[in-house]
KOLLUMRO-211032 format. One record per residue (C-alpha): residue in one letter; x, y, z; residue number from 0. Coordinates in pm, 1 decimal, decimal comma, always signed. Layout:
<pt code="A" u="X" v="Y" w="Z" pos="NUM"/>
...
//
This chain:
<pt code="X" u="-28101,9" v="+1140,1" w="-7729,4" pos="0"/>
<pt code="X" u="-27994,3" v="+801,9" w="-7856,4" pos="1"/>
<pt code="X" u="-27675,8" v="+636,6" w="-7774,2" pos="2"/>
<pt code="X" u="-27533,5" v="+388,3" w="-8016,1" pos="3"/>
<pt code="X" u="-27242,3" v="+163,5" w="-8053,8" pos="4"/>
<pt code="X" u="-27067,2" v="+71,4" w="-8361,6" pos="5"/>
<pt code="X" u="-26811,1" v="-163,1" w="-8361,7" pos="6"/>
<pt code="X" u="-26558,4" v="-286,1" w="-8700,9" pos="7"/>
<pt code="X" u="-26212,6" v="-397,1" w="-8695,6" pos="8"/>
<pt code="X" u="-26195,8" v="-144,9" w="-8974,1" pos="9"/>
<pt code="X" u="-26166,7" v="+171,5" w="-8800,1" pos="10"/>
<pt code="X" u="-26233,8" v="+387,0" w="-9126,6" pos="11"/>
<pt code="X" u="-26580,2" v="+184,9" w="-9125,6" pos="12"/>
<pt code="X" u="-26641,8" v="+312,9" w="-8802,5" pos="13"/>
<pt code="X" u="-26567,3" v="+662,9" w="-8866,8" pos="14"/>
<pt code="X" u="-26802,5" v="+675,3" w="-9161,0" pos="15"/>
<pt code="X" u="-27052,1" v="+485,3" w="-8970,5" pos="16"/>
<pt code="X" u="-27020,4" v="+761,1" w="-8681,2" pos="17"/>
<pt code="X" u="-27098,2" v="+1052,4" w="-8950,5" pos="18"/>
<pt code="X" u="-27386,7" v="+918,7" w="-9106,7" pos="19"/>
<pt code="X" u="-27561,7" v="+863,9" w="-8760,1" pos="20"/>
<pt code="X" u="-27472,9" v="+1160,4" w="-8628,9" pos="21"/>
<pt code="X" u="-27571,9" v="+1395,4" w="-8899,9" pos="22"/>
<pt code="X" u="-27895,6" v="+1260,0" w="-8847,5" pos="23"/>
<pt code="X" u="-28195,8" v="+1496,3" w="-8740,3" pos="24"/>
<pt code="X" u="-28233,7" v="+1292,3" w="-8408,3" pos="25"/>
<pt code="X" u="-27998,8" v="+1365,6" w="-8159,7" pos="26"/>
<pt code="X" u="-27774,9" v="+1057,6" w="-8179,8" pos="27"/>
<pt code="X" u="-27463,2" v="+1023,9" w="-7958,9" pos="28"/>
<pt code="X" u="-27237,2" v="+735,9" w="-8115,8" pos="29"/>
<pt code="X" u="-26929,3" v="+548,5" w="-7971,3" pos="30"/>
<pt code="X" u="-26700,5" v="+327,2" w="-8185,6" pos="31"/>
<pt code="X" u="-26510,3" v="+10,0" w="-8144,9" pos="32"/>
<pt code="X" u="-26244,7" v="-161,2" w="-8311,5" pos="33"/>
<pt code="X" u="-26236,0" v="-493,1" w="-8102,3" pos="34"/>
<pt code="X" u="-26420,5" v="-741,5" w="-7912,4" pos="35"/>
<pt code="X" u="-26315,5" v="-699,9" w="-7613,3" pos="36"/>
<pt code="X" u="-26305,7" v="-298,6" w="-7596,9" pos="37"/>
<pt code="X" u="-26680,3" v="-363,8" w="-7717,2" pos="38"/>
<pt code="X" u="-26789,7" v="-560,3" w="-7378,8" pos="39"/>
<pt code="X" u="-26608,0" v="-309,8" w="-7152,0" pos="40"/>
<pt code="X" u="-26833,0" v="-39,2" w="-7312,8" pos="41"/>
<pt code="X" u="-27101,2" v="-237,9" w="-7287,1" pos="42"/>
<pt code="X" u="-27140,2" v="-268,3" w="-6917,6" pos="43"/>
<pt code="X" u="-26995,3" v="+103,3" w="-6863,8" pos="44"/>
<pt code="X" u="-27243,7" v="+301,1" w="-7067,4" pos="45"/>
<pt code="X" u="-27647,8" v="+246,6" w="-7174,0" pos="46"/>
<pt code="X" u="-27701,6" v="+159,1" w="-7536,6" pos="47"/>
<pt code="X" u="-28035,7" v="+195,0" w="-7687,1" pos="48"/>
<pt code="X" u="-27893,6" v="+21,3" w="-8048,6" pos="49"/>
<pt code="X" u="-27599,1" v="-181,4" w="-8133,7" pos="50"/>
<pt code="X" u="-27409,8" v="-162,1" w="-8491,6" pos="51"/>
<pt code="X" u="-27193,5" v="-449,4" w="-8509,1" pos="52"/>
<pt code="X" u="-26997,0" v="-631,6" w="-8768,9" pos="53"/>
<pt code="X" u="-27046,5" v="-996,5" w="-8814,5" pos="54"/>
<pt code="X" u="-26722,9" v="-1075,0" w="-8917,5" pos="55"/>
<pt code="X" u="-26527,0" v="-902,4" w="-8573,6" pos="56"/>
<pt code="X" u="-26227,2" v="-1032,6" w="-8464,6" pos="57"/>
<pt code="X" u="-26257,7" v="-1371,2" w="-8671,7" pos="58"/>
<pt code="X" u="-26073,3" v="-1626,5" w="-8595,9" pos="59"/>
<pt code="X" u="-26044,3" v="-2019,2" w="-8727,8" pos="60"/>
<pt code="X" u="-26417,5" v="-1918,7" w="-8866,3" pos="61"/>
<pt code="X" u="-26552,1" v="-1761,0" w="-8508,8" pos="62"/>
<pt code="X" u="-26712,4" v="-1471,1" w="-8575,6" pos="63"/>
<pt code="X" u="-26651,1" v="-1183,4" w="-8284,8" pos="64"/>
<pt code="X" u="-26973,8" v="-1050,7" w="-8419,9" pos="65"/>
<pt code="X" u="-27172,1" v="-1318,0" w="-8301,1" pos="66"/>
<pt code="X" u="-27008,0" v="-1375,3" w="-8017,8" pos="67"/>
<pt code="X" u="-27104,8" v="-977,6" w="-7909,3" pos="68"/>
<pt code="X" u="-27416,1" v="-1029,6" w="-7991,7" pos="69"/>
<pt code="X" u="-27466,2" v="-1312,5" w="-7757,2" pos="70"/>
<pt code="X" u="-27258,0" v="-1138,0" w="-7442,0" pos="71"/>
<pt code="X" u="-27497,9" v="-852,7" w="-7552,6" pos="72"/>
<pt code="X" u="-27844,9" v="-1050,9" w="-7473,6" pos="73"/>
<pt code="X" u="-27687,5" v="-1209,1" w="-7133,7" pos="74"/>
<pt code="X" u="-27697,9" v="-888,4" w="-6986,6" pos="75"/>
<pt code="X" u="-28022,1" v="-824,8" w="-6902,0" pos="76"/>
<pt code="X" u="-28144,7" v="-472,4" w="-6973,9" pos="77"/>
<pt code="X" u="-28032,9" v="-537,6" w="-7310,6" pos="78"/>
<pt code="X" u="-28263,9" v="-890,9" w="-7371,4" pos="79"/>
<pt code="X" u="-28493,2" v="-674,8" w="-7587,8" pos="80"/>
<pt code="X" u="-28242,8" v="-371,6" w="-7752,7" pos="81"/>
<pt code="X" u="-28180,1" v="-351,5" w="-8126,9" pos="82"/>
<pt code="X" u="-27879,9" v="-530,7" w="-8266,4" pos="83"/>
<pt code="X" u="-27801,1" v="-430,3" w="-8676,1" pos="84"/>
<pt code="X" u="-27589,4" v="-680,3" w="-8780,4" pos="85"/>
<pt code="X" u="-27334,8" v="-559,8" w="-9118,1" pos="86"/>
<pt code="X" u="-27231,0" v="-874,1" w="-9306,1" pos="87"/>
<pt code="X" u="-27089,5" v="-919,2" w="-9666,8" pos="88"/>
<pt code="X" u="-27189,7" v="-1315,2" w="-9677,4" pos="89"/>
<pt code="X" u="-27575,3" v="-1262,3" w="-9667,8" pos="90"/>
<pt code="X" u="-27560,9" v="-1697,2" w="-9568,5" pos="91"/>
<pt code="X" u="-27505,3" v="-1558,7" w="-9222,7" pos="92"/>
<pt code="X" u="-27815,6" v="-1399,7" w="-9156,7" pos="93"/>
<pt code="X" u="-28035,6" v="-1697,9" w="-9073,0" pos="94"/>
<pt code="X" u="-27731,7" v="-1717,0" w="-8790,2" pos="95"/>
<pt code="X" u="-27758,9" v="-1389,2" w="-8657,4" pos="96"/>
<pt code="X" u="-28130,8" v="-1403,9" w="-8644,3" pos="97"/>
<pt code="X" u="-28154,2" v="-1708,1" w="-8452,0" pos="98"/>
<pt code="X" u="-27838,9" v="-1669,6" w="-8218,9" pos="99"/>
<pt code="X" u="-27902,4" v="-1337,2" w="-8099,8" pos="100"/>
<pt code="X" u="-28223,5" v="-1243,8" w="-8233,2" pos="101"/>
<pt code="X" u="-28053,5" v="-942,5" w="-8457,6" pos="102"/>
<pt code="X" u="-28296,0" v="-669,9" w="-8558,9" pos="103"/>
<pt code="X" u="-28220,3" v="-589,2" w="-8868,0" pos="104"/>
<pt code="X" u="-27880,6" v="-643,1" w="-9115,4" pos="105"/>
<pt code="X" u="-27721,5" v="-448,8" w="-9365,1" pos="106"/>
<pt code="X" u="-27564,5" v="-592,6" w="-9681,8" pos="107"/>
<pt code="X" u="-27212,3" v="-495,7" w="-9779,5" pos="108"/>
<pt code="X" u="-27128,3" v="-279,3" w="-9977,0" pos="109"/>
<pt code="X" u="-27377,3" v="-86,2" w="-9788,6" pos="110"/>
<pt code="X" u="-27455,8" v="+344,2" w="-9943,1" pos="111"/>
<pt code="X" u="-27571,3" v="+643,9" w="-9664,9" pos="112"/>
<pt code="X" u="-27937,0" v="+544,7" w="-9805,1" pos="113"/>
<pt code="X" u="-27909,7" v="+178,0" w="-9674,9" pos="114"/>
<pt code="X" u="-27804,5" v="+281,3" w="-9310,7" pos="115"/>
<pt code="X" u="-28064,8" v="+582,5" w="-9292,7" pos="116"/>
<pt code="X" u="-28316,7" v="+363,5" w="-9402,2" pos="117"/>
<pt code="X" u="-28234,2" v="+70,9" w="-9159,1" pos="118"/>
<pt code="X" u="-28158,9" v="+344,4" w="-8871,4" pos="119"/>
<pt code="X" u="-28589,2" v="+529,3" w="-8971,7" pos="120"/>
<pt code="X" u="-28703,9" v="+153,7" w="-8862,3" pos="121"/>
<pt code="X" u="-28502,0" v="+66,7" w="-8560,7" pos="122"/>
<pt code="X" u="-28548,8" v="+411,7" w="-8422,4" pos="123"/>
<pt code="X" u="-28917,3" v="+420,5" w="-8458,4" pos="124"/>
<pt code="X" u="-28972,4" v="+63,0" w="-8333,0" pos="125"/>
<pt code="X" u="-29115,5" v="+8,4" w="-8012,5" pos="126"/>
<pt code="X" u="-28796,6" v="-125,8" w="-7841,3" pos="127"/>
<pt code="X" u="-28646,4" v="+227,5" w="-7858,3" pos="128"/>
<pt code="X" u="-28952,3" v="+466,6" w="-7948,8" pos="129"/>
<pt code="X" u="-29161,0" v="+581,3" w="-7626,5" pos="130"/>
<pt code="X" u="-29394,9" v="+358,1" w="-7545,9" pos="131"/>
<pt code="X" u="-29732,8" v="+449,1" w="-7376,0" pos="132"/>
<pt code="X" u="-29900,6" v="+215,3" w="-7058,3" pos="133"/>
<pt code="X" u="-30289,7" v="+171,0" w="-7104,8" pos="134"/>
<pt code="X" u="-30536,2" v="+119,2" w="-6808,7" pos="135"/>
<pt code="X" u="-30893,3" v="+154,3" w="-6676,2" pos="136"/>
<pt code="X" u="-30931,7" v="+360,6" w="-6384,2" pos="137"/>
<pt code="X" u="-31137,6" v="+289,1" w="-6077,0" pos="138"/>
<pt code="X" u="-31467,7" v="+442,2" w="-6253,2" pos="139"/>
<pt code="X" u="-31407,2" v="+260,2" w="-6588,2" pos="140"/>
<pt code="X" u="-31201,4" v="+510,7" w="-6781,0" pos="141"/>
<pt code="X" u="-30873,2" v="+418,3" w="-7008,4" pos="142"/>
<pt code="X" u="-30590,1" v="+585,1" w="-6862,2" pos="143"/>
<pt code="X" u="-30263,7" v="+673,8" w="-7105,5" pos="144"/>
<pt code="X" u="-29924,3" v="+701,9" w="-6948,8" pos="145"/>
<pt code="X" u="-29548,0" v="+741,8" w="-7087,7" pos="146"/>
<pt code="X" u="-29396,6" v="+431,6" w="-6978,0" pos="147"/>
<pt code="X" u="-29107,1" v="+649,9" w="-6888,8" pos="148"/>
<pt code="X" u="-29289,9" v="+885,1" w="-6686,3" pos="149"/>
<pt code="X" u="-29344,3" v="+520,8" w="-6430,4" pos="150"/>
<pt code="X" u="-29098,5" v="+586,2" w="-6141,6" pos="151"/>
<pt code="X" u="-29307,6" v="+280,9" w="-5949,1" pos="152"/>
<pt code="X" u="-29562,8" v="+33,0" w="-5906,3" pos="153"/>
<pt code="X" u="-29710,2" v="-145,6" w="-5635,6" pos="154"/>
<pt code="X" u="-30028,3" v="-285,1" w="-5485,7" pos="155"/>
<pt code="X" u="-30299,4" v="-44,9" w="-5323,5" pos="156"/>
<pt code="X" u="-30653,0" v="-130,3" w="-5143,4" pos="157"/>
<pt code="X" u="-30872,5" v="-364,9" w="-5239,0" pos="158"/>
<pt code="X" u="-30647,9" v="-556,6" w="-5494,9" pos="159"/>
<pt code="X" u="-30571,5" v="-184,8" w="-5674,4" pos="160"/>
<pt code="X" u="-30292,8" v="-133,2" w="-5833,2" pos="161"/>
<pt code="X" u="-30136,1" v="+227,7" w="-5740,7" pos="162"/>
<pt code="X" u="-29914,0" v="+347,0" w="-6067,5" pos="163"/>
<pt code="X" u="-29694,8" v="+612,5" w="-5965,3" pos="164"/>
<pt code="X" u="-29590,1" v="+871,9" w="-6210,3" pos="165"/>
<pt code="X" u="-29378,5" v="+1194,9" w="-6288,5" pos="166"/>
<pt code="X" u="-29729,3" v="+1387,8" w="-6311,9" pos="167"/>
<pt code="X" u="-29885,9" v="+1210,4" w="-6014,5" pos="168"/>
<pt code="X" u="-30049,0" v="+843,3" w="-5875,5" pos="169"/>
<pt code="X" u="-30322,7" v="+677,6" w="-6061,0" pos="170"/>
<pt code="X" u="-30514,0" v="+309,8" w="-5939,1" pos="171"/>
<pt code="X" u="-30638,0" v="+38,8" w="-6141,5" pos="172"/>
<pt code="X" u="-30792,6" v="-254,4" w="-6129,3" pos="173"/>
<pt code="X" u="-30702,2" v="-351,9" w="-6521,8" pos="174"/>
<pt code="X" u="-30392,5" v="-571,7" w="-6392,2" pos="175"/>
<pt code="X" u="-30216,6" v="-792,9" w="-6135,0" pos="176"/>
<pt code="X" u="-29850,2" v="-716,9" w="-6029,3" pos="177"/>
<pt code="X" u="-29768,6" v="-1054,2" w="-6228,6" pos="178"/>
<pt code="X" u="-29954,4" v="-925,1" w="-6537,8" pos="179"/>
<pt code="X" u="-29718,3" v="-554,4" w="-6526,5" pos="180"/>
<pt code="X" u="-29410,8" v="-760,6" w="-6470,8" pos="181"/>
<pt code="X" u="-29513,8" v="-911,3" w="-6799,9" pos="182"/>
<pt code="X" u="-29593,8" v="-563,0" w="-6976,6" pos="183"/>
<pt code="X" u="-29357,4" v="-329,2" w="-6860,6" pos="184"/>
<pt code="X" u="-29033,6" v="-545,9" w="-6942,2" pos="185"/>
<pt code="X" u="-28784,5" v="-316,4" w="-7071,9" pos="186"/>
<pt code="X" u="-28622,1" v="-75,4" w="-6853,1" pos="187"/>
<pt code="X" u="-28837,6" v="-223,2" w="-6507,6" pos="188"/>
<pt code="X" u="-28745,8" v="-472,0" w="-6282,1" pos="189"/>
<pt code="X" u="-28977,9" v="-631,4" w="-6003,3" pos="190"/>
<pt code="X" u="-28765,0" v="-588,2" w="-5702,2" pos="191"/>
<pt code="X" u="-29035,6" v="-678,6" w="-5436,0" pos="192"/>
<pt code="X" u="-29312,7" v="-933,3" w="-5416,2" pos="193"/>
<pt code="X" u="-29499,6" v="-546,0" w="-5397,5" pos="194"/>
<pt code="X" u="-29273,0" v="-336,3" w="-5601,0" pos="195"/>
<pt code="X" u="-29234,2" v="-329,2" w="-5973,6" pos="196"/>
<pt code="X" u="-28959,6" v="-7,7" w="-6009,7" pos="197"/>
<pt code="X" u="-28788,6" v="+148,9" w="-6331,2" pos="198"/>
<pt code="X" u="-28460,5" v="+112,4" w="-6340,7" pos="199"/>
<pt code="X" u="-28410,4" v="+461,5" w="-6474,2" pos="200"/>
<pt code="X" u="-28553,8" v="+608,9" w="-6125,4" pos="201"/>
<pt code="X" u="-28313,1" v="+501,2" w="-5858,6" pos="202"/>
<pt code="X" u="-28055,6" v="+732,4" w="-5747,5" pos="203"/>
<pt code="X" u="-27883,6" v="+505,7" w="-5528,5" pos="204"/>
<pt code="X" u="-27895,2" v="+171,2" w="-5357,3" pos="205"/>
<pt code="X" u="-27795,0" v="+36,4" w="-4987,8" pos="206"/>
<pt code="X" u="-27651,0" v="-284,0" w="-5091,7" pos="207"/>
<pt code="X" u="-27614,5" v="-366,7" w="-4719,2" pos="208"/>
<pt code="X" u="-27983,8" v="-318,5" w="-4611,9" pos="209"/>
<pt code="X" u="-28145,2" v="-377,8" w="-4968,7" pos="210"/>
<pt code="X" u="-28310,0" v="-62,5" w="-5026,4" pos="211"/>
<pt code="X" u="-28341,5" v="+134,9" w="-5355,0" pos="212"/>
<pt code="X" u="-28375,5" v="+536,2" w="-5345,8" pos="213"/>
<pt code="X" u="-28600,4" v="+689,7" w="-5587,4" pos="214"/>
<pt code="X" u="-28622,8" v="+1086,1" w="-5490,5" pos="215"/>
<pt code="X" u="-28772,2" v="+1054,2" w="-5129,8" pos="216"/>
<pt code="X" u="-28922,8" v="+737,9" w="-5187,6" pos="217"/>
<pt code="X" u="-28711,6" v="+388,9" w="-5042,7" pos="218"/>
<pt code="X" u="-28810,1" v="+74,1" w="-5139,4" pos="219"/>
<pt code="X" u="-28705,2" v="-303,6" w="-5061,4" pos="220"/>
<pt code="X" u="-28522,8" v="-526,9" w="-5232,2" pos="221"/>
<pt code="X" u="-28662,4" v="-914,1" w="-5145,2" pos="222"/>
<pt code="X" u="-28414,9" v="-1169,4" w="-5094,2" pos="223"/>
<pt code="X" u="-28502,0" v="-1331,3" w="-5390,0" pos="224"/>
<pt code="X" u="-28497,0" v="-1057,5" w="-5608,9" pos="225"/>
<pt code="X" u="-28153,3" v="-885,8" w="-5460,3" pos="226"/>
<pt code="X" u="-27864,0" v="-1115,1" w="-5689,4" pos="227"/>
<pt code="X" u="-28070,6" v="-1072,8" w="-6023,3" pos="228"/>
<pt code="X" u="-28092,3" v="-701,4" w="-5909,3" pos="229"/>
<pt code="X" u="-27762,5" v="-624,7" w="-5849,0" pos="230"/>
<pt code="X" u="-27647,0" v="-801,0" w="-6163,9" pos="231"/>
<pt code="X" u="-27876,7" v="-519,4" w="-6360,6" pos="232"/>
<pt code="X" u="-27774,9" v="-283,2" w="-6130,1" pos="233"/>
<pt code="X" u="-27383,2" v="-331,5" w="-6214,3" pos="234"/>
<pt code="X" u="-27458,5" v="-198,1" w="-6558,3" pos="235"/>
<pt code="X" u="-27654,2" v="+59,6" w="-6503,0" pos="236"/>
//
């Protein structure tokens, strides 16, 4: 299932915007938005995998609310990385867009069903919001495959191993170093630990008060240096 948010000051934009994504064979959940301000709120209170947003929002003395989203959008940091489609008429304020907020795609106004499916086949498809798969050697030399959603953990093992723990079990490697996963596995994990690399999508709860994370039966740490950058992600989770 994807969940995406459209947001126009037109509301009839939105509407039409909502039917054409959700009439689409994937299983796409979409929320509309009339103003800039509704749009944070919904922001922080619900995961987006792509954002729909027109430039022109909310303009005012020739501020563009579009923009301005788009920027709130990439300070919040589980969303450095998702897909923002920008819709403009004035195709001048793409070169904008693309440098402010690092927008994935656009669509040109007037814009037909064709232009949006189109748009929608290559953000959907794109790494940032298709599965993406985790490639190591094992102990004995072998290249290991896994879901990056099927990592509920990392941290180190023996003899500078890394243990990767997964839905379907734990697998050690000697391919990386915890800084070198931290690097890989951005989107969706967070390094909470000198010795923990976690995904986000895993904990069930977290003690704020002793700085411990709940993942099934598992509890990990929180480090003191990690714990206000934590809790910022975790807010919008």
């Amino acid at each position: 299932m994807y969940n995406i948010l459209i947001v126009d000051d037109e509301a009839e934009q939105c509407e039409a915007l909502k039917i054409i994504l959700e009439r689409r064979k994937e299983n796409i959940v979409a929320d509309i938005c009339t103003t800039l301000e509704k749009a944070k709120i919904l922001c922080v209170e619900k995961k987006y995998d792509v954002f729909l947003l027109d430039m022109k929002l909310d303009e005012k003395d020739g501020n563009e609310g579009g923009l301005q989203l788009g920027n709130y959008i990439r300070s919040i940091i589980p969303y450095k990385y998702t897909p923002i489609i920008y819709i403009t008429s004035v195709p001048e304020k793409i070169q904008a867009a693309l440098s402010d907020t690092g927008c994935f795609r656009y669509i040109l106004k007037p814009y037909t069903e064709e232009n949006i499916n189109k748009c929608l086949d290559d953000v959907l498809h794109s790494p940032l919001v298709a599965p993406e798969t985790f490639s190591f050697q094992n102990f004995w030399g072998g290249e290991i495959r896994v879901p990056e959603c099927s990592i509920i953990y990392i941290c180190p093992g023996m003899n500078r191993r890394l243990q990767i723990y997964t839905k379907d079990g734990c697998y050690e490697t000697i391919s990386y170093t915890m800084e070198q996963v931290e690097n890989i596995l951005r989107y969706g994990f967070f390094r909470c630990h000198r010795k923990y690399i976690v995904n986000l999508k895993c904990i069930s709860e977290y003690d704020r008060s002793n700085r411990l994370l709940y993942i099934g039966k598992e509890i990990i740490p929180v480090g003191r240096k990690y714990k206000e950058a934590f809790e910022n992600i975790w807010r919008v989770l």
